[in-house]
N, C-alpha and C positions, 0 to 999 in steps of 0.2 A: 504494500500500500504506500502511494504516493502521501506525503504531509506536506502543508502549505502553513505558512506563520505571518500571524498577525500581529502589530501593533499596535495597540489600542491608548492613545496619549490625550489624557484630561489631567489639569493640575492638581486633583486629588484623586483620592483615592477611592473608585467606585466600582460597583459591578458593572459587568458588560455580560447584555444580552441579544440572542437571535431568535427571533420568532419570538419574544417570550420565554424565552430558556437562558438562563444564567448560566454561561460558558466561560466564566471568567471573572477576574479585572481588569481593572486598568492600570497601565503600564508595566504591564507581566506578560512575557511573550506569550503567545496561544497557539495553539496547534490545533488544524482542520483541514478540511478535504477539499480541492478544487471546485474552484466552483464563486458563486455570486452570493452574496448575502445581504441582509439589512441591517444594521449596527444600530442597539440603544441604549443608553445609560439607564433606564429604567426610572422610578420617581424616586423623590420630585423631579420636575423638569427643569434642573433651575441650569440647564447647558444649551447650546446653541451647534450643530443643527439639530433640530429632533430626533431626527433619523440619517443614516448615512448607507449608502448602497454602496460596494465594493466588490469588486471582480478581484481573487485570490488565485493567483494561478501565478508560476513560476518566481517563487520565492525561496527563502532558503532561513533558515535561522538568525543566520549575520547579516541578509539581506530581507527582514521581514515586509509585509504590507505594512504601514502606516496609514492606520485612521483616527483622524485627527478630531477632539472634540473644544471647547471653550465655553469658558463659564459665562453663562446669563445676566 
């Protein structure tokens, strides 16, 4: 099985969810499967964008995705 890694960067320290499923935090590498996703910090919403859509494909550990969040 192929692994794809993401970075999920908000200046604190929050969960990070897909669909509704909490796969994480944030600013801790992640590991997933190719493929497109929807990114959200869950509530409250006090971050900007709400949601974020990313395409995960050809990545590597020391070359993660970076998805970027900002406080509200």
């Amino acid at each position: 099985m192929i692994w794809e890694y993401v970075l999920v960067v908000f200046p604190r320290v929050r969960d990070v969810f897909i669909g509704g499923v909490r796969i994480g935090q944030t600013n801790v590498l992640l590991r997933l499967r190719r493929g497109q996703y929807t990114f959200d910090l869950g509530v409250p919403v006090t971050y900007r964008p709400v949601r974020k859509v990313a395409s995960v494909v050809n990545t590597s550990a020391i070359r993660p995705k970076i998805v970027q969040f900002e406080s509200a």
